[in-house]
C-alpha positions as CSV (number, residue, x, y, z in Angstrom):
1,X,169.3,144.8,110.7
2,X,166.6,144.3,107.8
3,X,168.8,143.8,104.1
4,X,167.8,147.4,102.7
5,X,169.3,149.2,105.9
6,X,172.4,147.0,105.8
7,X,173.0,147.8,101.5
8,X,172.4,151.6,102.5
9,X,174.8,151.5,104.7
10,X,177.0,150.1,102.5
11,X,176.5,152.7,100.4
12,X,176.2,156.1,102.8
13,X,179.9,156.9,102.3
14,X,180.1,157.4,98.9
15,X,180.7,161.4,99.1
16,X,180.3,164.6,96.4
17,X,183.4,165.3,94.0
18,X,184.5,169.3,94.4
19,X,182.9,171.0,91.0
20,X,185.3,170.8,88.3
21,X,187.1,174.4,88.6
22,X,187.8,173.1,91.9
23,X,189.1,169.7,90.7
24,X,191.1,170.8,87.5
25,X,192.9,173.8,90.2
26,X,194.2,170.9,92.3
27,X,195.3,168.6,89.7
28,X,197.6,171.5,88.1
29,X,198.5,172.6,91.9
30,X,199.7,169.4,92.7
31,X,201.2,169.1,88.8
32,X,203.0,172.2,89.6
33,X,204.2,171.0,93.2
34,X,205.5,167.7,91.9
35,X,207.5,169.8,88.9
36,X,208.9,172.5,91.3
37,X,210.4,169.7,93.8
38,X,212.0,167.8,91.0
39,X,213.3,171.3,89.8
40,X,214.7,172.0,92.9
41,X,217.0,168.9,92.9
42,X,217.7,168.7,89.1
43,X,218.0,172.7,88.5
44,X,216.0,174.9,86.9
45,X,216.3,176.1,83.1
46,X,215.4,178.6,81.3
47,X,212.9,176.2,79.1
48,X,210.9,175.3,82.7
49,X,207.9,177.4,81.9
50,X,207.1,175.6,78.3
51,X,208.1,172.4,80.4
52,X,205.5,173.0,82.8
53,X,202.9,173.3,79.9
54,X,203.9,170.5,77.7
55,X,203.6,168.7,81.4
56,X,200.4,170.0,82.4
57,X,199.2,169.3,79.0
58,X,200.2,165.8,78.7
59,X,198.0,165.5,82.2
60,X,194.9,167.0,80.4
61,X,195.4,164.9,77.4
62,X,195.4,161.6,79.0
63,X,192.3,162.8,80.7
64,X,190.8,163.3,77.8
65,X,192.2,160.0,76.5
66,X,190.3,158.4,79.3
67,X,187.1,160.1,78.9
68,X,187.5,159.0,74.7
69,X,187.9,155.2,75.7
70,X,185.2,155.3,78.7
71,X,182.2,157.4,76.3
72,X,179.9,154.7,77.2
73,X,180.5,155.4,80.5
74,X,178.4,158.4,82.2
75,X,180.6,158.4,85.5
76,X,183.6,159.3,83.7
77,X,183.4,162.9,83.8
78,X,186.3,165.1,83.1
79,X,185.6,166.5,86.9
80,X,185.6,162.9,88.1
81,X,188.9,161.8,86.1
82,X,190.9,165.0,86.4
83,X,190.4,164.9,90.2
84,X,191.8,161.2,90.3
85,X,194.6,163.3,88.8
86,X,195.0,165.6,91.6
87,X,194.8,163.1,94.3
88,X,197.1,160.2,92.5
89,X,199.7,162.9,92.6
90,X,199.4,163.8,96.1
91,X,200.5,160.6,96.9
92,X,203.5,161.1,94.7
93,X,204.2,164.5,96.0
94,X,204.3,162.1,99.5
95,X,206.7,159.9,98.4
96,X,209.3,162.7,96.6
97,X,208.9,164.8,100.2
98,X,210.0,161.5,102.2
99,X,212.8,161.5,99.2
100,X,214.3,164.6,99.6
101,X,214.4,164.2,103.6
102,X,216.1,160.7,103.4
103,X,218.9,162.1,100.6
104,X,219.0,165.2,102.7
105,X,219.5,162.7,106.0
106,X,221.4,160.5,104.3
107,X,223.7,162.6,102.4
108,X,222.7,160.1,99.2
109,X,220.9,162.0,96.5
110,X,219.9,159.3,94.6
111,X,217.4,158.3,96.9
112,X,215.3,161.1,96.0
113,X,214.9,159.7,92.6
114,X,214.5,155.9,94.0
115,X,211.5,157.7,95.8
116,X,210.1,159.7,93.0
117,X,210.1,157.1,90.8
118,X,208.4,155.0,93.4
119,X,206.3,157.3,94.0
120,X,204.9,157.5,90.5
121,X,204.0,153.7,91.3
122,X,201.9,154.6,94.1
123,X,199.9,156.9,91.6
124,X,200.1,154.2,89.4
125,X,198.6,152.1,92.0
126,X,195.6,154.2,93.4
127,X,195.0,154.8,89.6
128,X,194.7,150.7,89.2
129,X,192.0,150.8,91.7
130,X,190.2,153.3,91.0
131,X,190.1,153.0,87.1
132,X,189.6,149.3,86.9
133,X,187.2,149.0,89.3
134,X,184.8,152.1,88.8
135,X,185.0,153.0,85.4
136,X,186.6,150.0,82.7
137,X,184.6,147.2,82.4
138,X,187.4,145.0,81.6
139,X,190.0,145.4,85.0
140,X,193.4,144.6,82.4
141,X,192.1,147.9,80.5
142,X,191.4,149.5,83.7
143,X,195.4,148.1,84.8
144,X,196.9,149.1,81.1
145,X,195.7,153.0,81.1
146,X,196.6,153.5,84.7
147,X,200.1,153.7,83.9
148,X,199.4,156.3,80.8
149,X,199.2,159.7,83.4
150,X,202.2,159.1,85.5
151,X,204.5,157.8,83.2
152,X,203.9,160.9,80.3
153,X,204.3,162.9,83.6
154,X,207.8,161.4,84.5
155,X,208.7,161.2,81.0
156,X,208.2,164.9,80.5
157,X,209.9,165.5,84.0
158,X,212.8,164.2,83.7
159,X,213.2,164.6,79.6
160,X,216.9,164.5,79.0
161,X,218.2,163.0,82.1
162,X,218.8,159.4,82.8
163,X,219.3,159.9,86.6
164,X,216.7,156.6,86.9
165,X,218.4,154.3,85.0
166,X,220.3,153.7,88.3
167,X,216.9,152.8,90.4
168,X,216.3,149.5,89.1
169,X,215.0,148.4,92.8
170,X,212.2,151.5,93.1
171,X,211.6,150.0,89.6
172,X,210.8,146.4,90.7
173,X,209.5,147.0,94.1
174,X,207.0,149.6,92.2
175,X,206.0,147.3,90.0
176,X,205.5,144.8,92.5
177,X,202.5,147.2,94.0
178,X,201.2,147.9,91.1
179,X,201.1,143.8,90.3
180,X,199.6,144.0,94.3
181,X,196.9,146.6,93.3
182,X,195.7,144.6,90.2
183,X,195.4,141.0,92.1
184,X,193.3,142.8,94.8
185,X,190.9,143.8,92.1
186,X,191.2,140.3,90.6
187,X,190.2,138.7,93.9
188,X,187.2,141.4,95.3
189,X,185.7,140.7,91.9
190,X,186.0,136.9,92.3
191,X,184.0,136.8,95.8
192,X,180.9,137.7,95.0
193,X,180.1,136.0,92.0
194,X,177.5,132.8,93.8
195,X,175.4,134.9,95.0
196,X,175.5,138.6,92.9
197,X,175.1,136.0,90.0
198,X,177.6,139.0,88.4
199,X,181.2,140.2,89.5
200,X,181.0,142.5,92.0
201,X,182.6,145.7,90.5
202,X,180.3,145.3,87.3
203,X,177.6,145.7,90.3
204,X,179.5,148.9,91.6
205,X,179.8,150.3,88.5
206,X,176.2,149.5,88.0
207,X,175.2,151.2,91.2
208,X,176.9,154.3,90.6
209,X,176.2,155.1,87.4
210,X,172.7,155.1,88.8
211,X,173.3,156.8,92.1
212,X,175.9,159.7,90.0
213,X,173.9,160.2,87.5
214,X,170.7,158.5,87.4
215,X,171.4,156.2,84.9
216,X,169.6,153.2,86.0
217,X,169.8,151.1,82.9
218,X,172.2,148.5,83.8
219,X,171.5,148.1,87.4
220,X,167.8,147.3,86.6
221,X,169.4,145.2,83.6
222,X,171.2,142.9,86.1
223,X,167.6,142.9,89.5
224,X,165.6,142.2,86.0
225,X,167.3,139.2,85.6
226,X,167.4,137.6,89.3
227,X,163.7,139.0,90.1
228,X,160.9,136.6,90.9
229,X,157.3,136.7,89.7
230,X,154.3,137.6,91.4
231,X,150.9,139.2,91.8
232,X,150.4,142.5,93.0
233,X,146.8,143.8,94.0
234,X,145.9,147.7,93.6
235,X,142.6,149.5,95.2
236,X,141.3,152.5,94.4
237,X,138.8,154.4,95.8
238,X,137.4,157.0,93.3
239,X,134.8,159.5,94.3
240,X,132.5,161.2,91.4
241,X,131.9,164.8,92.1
242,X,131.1,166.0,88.9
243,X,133.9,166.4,86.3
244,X,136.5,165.7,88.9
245,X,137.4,162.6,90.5
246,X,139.5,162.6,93.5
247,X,140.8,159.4,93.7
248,X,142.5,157.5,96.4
249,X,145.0,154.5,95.8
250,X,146.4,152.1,97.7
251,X,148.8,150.1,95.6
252,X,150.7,147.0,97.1
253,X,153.8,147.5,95.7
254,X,156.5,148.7,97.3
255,X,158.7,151.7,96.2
256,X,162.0,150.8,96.2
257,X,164.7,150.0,97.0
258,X,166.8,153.8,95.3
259,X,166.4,156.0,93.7
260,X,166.1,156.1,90.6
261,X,166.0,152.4,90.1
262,X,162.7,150.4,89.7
263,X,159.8,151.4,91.6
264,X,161.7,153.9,93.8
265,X,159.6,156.9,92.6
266,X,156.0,155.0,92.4
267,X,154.1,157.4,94.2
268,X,154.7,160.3,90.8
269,X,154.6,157.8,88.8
270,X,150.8,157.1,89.9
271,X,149.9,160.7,90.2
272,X,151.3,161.4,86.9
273,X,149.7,158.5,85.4
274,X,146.1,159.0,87.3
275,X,145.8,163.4,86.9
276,X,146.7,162.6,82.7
277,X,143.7,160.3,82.9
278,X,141.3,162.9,84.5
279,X,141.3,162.3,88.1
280,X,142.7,163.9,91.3
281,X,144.7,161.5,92.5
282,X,146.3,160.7,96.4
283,X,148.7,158.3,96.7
284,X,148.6,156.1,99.9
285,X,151.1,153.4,101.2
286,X,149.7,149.8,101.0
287,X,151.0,147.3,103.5
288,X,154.2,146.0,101.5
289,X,157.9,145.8,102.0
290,X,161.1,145.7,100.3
291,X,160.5,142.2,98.6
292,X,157.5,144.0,96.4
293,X,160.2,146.7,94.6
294,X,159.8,146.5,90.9
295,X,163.4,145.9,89.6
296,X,163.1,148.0,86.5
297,X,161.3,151.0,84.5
298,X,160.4,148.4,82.3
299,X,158.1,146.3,84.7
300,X,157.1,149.8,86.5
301,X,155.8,150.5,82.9
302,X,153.7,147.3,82.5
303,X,152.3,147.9,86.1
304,X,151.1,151.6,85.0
305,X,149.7,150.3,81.9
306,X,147.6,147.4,83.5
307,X,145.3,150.4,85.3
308,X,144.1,150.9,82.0
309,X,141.9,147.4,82.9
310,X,140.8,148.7,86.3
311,X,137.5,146.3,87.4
312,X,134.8,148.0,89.4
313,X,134.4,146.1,92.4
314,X,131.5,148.1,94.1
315,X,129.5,151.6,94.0
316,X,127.5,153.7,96.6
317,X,126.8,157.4,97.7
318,X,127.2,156.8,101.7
319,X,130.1,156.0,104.5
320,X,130.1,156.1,107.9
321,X,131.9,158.8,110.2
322,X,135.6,158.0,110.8
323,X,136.1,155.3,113.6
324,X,139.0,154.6,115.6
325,X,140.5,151.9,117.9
326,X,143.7,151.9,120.4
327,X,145.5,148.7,121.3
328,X,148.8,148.8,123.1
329,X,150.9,150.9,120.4
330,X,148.8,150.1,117.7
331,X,145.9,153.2,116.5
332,X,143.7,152.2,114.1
333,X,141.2,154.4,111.8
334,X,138.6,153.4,110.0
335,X,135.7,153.9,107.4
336,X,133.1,152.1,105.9
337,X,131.9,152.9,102.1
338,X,128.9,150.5,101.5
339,X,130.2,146.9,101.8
340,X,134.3,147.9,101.5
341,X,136.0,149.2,104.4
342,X,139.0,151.4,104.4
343,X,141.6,150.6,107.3
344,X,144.6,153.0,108.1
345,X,147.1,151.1,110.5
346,X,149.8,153.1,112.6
347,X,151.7,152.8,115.6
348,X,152.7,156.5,115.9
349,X,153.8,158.2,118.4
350,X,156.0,155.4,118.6
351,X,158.5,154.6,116.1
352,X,157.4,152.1,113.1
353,X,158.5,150.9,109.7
354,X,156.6,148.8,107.3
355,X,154.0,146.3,108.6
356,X,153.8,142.5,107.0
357,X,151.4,141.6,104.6
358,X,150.5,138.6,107.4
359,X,148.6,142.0,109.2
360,X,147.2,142.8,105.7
361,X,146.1,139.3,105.4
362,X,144.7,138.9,108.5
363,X,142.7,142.2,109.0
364,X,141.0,141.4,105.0
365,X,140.3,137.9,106.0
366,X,138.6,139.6,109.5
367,X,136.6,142.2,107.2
368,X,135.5,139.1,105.0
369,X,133.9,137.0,108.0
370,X,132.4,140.3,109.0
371,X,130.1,140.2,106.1
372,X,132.3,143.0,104.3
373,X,133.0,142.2,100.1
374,X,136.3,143.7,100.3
375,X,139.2,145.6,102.6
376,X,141.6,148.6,102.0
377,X,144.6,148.2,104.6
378,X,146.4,151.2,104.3
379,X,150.3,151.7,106.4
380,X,150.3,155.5,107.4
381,X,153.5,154.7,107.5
382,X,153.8,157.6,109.7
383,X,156.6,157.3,112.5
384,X,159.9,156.8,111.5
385,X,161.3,153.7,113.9
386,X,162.1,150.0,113.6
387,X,159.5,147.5,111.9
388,X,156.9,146.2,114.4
389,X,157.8,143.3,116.7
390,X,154.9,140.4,116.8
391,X,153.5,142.2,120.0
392,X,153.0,145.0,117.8
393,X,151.4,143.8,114.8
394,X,148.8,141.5,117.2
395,X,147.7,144.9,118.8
396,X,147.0,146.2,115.2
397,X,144.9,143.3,113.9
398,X,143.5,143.3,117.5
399,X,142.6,147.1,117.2
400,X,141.2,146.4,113.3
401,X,138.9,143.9,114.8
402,X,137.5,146.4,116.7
403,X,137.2,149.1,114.6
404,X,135.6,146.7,111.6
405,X,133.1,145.6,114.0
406,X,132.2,149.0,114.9
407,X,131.8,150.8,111.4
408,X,129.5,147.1,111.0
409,X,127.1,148.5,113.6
410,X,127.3,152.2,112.3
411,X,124.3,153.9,110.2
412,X,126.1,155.3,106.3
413,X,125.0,158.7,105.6
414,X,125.3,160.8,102.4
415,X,128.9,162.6,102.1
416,X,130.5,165.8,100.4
417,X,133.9,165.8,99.8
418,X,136.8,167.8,98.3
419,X,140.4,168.0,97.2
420,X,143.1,170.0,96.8
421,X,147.2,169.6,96.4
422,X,150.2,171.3,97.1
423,X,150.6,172.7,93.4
424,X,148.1,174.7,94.0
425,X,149.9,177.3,96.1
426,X,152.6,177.4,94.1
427,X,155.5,176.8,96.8
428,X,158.7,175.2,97.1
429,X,159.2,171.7,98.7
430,X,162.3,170.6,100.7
431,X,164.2,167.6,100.2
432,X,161.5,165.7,102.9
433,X,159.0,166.2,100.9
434,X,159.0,164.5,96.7
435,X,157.8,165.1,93.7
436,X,154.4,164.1,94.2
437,X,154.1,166.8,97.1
438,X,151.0,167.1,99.5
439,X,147.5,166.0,99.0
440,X,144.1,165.5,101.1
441,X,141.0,164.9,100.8
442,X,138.7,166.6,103.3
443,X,135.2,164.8,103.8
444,X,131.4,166.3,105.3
445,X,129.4,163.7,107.0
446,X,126.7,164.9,108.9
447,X,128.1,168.3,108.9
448,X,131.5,167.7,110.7
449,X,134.9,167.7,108.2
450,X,137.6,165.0,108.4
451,X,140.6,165.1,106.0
452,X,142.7,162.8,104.9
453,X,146.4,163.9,104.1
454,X,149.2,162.1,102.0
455,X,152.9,163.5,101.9
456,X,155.3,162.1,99.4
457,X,157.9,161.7,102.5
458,X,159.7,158.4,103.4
459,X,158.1,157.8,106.7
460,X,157.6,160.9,109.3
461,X,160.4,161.8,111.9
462,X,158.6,160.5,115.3
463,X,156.6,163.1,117.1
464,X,156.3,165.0,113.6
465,X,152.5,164.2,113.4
466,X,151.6,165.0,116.6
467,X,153.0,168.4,116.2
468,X,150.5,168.8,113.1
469,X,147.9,167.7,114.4
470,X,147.9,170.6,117.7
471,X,148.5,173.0,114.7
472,X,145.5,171.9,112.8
473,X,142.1,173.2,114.1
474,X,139.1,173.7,111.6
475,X,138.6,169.7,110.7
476,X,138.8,166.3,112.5
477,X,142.2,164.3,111.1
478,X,141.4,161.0,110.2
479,X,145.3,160.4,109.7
480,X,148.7,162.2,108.5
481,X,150.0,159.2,105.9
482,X,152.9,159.4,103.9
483,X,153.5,157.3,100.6
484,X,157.2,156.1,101.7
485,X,158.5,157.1,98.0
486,X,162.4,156.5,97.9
487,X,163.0,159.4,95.4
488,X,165.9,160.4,97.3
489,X,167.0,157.1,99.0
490,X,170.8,156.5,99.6
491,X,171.1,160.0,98.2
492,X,170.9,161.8,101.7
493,X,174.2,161.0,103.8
494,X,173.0,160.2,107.5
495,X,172.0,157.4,109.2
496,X,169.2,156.5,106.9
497,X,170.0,157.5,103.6
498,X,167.0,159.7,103.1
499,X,164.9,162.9,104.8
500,X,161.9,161.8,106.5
501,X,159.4,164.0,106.4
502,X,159.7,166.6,109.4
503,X,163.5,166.6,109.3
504,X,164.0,169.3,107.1
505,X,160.5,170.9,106.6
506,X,159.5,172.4,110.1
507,X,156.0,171.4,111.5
508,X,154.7,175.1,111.7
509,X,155.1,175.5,107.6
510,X,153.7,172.6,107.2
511,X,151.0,173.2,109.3
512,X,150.4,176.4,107.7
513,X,150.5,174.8,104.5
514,X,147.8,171.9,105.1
515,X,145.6,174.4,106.9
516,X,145.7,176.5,103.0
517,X,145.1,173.2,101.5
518,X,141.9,172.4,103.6
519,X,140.7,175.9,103.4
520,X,140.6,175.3,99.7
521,X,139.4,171.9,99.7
522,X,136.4,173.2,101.8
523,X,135.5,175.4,99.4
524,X,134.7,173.3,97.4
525,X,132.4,170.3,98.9
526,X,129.7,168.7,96.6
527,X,128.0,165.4,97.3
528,X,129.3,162.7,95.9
529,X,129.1,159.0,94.7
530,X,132.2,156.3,95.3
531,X,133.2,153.7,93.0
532,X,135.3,150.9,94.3
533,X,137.9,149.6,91.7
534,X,140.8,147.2,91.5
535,X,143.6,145.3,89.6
536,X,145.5,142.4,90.0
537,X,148.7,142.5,87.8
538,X,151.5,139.7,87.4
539,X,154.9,141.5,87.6
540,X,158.2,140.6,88.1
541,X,159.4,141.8,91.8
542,X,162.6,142.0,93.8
543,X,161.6,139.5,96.0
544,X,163.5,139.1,99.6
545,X,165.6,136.5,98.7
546,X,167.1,139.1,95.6
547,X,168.0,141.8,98.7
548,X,168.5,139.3,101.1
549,X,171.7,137.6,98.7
550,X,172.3,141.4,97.7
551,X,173.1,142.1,101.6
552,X,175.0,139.2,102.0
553,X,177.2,139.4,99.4
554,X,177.7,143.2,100.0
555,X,179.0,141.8,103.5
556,X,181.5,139.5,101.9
557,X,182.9,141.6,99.5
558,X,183.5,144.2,102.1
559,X,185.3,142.1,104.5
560,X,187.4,140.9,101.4
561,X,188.0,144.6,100.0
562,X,188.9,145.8,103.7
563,X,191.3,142.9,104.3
564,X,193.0,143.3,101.2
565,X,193.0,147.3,100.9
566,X,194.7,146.7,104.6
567,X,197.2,144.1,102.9
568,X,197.7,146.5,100.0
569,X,198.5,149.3,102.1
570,X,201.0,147.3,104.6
571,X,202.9,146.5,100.9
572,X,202.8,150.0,99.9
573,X,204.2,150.6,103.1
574,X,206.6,148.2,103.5
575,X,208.1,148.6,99.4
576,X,208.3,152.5,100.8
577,X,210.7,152.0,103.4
578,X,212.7,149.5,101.5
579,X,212.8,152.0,98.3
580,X,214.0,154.9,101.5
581,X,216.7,152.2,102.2
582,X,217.8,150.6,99.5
């Protein structure tokens, strides 16, 4: 399991809160349910009602108390705090119901209030946990405002009546949990300091306040800091038809690894940056993995602004008809413009991830001895799967080989082309398909049409391309690519953390939609001219070592948080039964 897979699982059981009407109607529920039981051993008075208010409002001001000392904190929401509420005083409701059946059993009514007041601990407890850990920075802030909610509640409970005085063990044995709860916190955040380089909770808190609520600032802060150096290469392929200029690029940076950290959402980010600067742009998948993320907006922003000092590497007016080579699993397409050739690598039908850079490597170096000045290797990135074995990825620099040596012996001709995107129709896109939406490029050499099409998807469900491509009739494919944006990674909960394209939108609408889109692009072919360009930029990058230590230690702290939420729970247990006994 590659280390991106492994963190997103880590992560795919982090759920959706209930909206807050929801969340504030079960914290006064289970307010309500905790006063009536304690009414129902103690008596009820004529003074209950305003009880029940001065109660219920000592619950919302400690919420509000919470969200006052945590304003720096964008996951502490009232809908997030109050339903800690509600939940912390289930558990309390538990422990007065298993109360009232051992005094009832027992013919001993004070064990209803040894339970009750234990069971404020267990509240007490869960609070520890969850405040110290998620929300306070510092876990003895997080330990001291746990107690605030359940102890105004008790106080306002039982006003008057020193019934407890008398439970001195539910006292200690509570407060032992509670001591249990904070020196679980104490050692989870201890064990992965060597290799998160920061506690682990700061890192949880990190993650969610980006994953809640897209507030990516101090996760970026902390991949900034452990991120490596490198140089990244970007091609583009830029066609002059007139006063537009669709535009093809290939950048070799990866987007990753989340959303919205980093370079998660590169694929807008260069369509936004390219249309501002006059050109029609379609966003392709170079041949990188997770190690080339950007950590941060900030280096994504560097990267954008480099393209301002985009070097022409080549111009022409002629290409040769798409070629394309089979070997084993591996499908290869390719074109030539003048001395450059363009390379599109896939292994669909079969299942696939993201190819190495060795294939990269290797199929440029190929084009090179060939006589060629330069290569694009594009990764259609096309069939959702597992990353290709070595078998594999020697069938695809086999099938390259081919395919170079072909478009070497094939005659250039003179070229129309046109564009067209999915903002153009004006229609909605599901969750499979981002914010950068659909684009193609259809192309008219000697009087046949090809088109090139680009989804902003995370790979394509396998079998999902063949399905288009039965559907589409009036041009010649040259392939269905998507960009592998992450826009929505770890944000969809099933098995990969994200929607691949297919999964949600259905093949015929998408058909139907790409078939529009090259009925319009058709409309409009003119001849054109090519210009080759590049850029070589030094960012800083995740690097595999970053995820690799990130996966690790996610492992470590797990296996420490299960074993000692399993200890913590056998102590809860075990200081419950004593507390029914004693």
């Amino acid at each position: 399991m590659d280390s991106t897979t492994n963190i997103h699982r880590r992560y795919n059981l982090l759920f959706t809160l209930p909206s807050t009407r929801v969340a504030a109607t079960a914290a006064i529920a289970s307010a309500l349910i905790l006063f009536v039981l304690i009414r129902s051993v103690i008596g009820f008075a004529f003074s209950d009602v305003l009880t029940f208010v001065i109660m219920a409002a000592a619950m919302f001001f400690s919420v509000g108390l919470e969200m006052l000392l945590l304003k720096n904190n964008p996951v502490a929401t009232f809908r997030r705090l109050i339903m800690i509420t509600a939940i912390s005083n289930v558990l309390w409701i538990v422990a007065m119901l298993s109360g009232l059946l051992t005094s009832f059993a027992a013919s001993a009514p004070q064990k209803f209030y040894s339970m009750t007041l234990y069971g404020m601990f267990v509240a007490v407890a869960l609070r520890i946990v969850v405040l110290a850990s998620v929300f306070f920075e510092n876990i003895a802030h997080g330990f001291a405002i746990a107690f605030v909610q359940p102890v105004a509640q008790m106080l306002v409970l039982f006003f008057g009546n020193y019934v407890l005085v008398s439970s001195a063990q539910a006292f200690a044995l509570g407060s032992l949990l509670a001591g249990s709860a904070l020196a679980y916190l104490i050692q989870v955040n201890r064990s992965g300091k060597g290799f998160l380089r920061e506690p682990p909770l700061k890192l949880l808190r990190a993650f969610l306040q980006a994953w809640t609520e897209n507030k990516a600032e101090l996760f970026e802060e902390i991949f900034e800091e452990a991120s490596s150096t490198a140089t990244v290469r970007t091609k583009i392929l830029t066609f002059l038809q007139g006063s537009k200029k669709p535009t093809v690029i290939v950048p070799e940076i990866h987007p990753g690894p989340f959303y919205p950290i980093g370079s998660s959402n590169l694929p807008y980010e260069l369509q936004e940056w390219f249309s501002s600067n006059g050109y029609a742009p379609l966003v392709l998948h170079g041949v990188s993995g997770h190690d080339l993320n950007l950590p941060s907006r900030t280096t994504v922003d560097k990267f954008i602004a480099s393209l301002q000092d985009l070097k022409t590497l080549g111009v022409g007016n002629t290409c040769t008809l798409p070629l394309k080579a089979t070997v084993g699993k591996a499908t290869v397409t390719g074109m030539a413009f003048g001395d450059f050739a363009f390379i599109i690598i896939t292994l669909a039908p079969h299942g696939m991830e993201d190819f190495p850079q060795s294939v990269k490597e290797t199929v440029e170096r190929k084009a090179l001895e060939l006589g060629y000045r330069g290569a694009f290797v594009v990764d259609a990135h096309n069939s959702l799967g597992k990353p290709p074995t070595e078998d594999e990825c020697n069938s695809t620099i086999e099938a390259a080989g081919v395919v170079l040596q072909k478009l070497k012996r094939t005659k250039q001709k003179p070229f129309k082309i046109g564009y067209a995107h999915s903002s153009e129709l004006h229609i909605g896109l599901k969750s499979d398909i981002g914010p950068a939406g659909i684009c193609l490029i259809v192309f008219e050499i000697d009087g046949i049409s090809h088109s090139l099409i680009s989804f902003d998807s995370n790979n394509a469900s396998m079998g999902f391309r063949k399905k288009l491509l039965e559907q589409i009739k009036d041009v010649n494919i040259i392939e269905v690519c998507t960009t592998d944006t992450h826009f929505n990674a770890a944000k969809v909960m099933n098995e990969n953390g994200y929607d691949a394209l297919g999964e949600v939108t259905k093949a015929d609408e998408t058909a139907s939609t790409l078939n529009a889109l090259i009925k319009a692009a058709s409309s409009r072919m003119v001849e054109s001219d090519f210009r080759i360009s590049g850029i070589e930029t030094e960012v800083k990058v995740v690097g595999g070592k970053l995820l690799s230590d990130f996966s690790v230690a996610l492992d470590k702290v797990t296996g420490i948080a299960r074993k000692g939420g399993i200890t913590l729970a056998s102590i809860a247990i075990l200081m419950f039964l004593l507390a029914a006994i004693m």
